[in-house]
N, C-alpha and C positions, 0 to 999 in steps of 0.2 A: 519509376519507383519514387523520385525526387517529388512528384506530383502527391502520389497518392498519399504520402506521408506527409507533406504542406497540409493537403485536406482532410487528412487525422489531425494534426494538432489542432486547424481550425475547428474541428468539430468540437477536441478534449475544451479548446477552452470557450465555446459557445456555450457547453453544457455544464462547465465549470461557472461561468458569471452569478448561475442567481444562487450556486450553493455557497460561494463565497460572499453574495449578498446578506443571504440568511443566517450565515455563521457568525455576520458581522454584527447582526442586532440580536443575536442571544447574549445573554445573561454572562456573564465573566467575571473571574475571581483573578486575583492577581494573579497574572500567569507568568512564568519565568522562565527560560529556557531549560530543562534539566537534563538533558542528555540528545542521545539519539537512537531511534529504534532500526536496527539491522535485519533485514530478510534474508534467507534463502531458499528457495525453490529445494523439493523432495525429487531428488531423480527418478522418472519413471512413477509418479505418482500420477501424474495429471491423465485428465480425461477430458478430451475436446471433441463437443458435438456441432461445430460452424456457429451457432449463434447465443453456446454456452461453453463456457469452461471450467474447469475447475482443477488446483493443482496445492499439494500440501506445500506447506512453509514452514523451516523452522526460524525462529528472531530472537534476537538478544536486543535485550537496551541497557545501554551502559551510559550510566549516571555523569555528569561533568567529574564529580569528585571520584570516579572510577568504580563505584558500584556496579553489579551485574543483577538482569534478571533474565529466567528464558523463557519463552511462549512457542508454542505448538499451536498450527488451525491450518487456514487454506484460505485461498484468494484466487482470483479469477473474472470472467467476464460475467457478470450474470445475464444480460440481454445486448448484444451486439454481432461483432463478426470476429470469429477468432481464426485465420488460416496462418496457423504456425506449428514448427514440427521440432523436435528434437531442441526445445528450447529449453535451458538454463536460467535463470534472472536472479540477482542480486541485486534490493530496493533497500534503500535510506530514508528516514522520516526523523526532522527536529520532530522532540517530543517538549509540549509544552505544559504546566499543571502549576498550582500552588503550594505544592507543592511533594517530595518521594520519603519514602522509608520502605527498605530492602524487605521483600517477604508481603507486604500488601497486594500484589499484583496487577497494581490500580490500570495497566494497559489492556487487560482482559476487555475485550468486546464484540463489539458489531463495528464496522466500519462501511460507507457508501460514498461513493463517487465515480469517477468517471475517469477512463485513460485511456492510452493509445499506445502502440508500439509498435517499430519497425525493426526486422533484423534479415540482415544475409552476410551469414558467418556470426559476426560482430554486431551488434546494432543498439539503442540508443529509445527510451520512453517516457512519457510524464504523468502522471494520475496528481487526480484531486479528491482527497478522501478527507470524509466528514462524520464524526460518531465518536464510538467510545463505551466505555463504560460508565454511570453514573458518578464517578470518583472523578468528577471533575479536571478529566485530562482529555485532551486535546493530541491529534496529530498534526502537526504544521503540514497544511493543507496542498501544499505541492513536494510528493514526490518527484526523484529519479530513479530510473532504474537504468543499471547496465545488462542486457541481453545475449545468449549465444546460440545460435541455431536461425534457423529460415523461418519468414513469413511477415505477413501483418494482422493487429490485433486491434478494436475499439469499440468502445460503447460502454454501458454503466457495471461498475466495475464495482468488487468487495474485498475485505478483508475481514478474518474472523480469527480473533486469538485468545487463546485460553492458556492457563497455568502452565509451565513445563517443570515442574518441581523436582524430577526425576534429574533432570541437567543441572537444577543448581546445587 
């Protein structure tokens, strides 16, 4: 198992190099830490077909200065190998931008990259995600995630968040 997870990470960050190449020569505004965006997996949502997945999310991001927002979508492997069961995840992202004001929902987007993850019981993953919404924010392009359930997962990977206005 020690193996095959070596050659997942090698893989996440092979595929990772040239998306963090090309985020580096886009266009940037002063960007400034301003919080961090919190995930968690919908229990019983997901649907895994070996070389696609898919599983809802609910996220909060909550502002340096303690602001709250909530977002609702779904994340997953879009083309890779997902053999994982009864899995759990809770993911963390620095959110970077120029800046926030509560109620725009400037995190709303598309999101693409790439991850990997291992788990039996417990277990342990990293993605690199690159996108957004045109509101000039950024997700700081490595995730973690902590895992609960069996398996391994990797290959190009998404996240899609939209409004949750209902929760705030």
């Amino acid at each position: 198992m020690k193996m095959i997870f070596k050659m997942m990470m090698f893989t996440v960050l092979a595929m990772a190099l040239p998306l963090l190449a090309s985020a580096e020569s886009m266009e940037t505004t002063k960007g400034t830490k301003l919080g961090k965006l919190e995930c968690q997996t919908v229990p019983g949502s997901g649907t895994n077909l070996l070389i696609h997945s898919t599983v809802d999310v609910t996220c909060t991001f909550t502002s340096t200065a303690g602001e709250r927002e909530h977002y609702k979508g779904e994340t997953g492997v879009g083309l890779g190998v997902d053999l994982t069961f009864d899995k759990d995840s809770n993911f963390v992202f620095a959110v970077m931008a120029a800046d926030f004001k509560k109620g725009e929902y400037k995190f709303a987007g598309k999101y693409f990259g790439a991850g990997a993850d291992v788990t039996i019981g417990r277990g342990i993953g990293a993605g690199v995600l690159i996108g957004g919404s045109k509101k000039s924010v950024s997700l700081e392009p490595l995730g973690l995630s902590a895992t609960k359930g069996a398996g391994v997962s990797g290959g190009l990977t998404y996240l899609y968040l939209e409004p949750d206005k209902a929760a705030d």
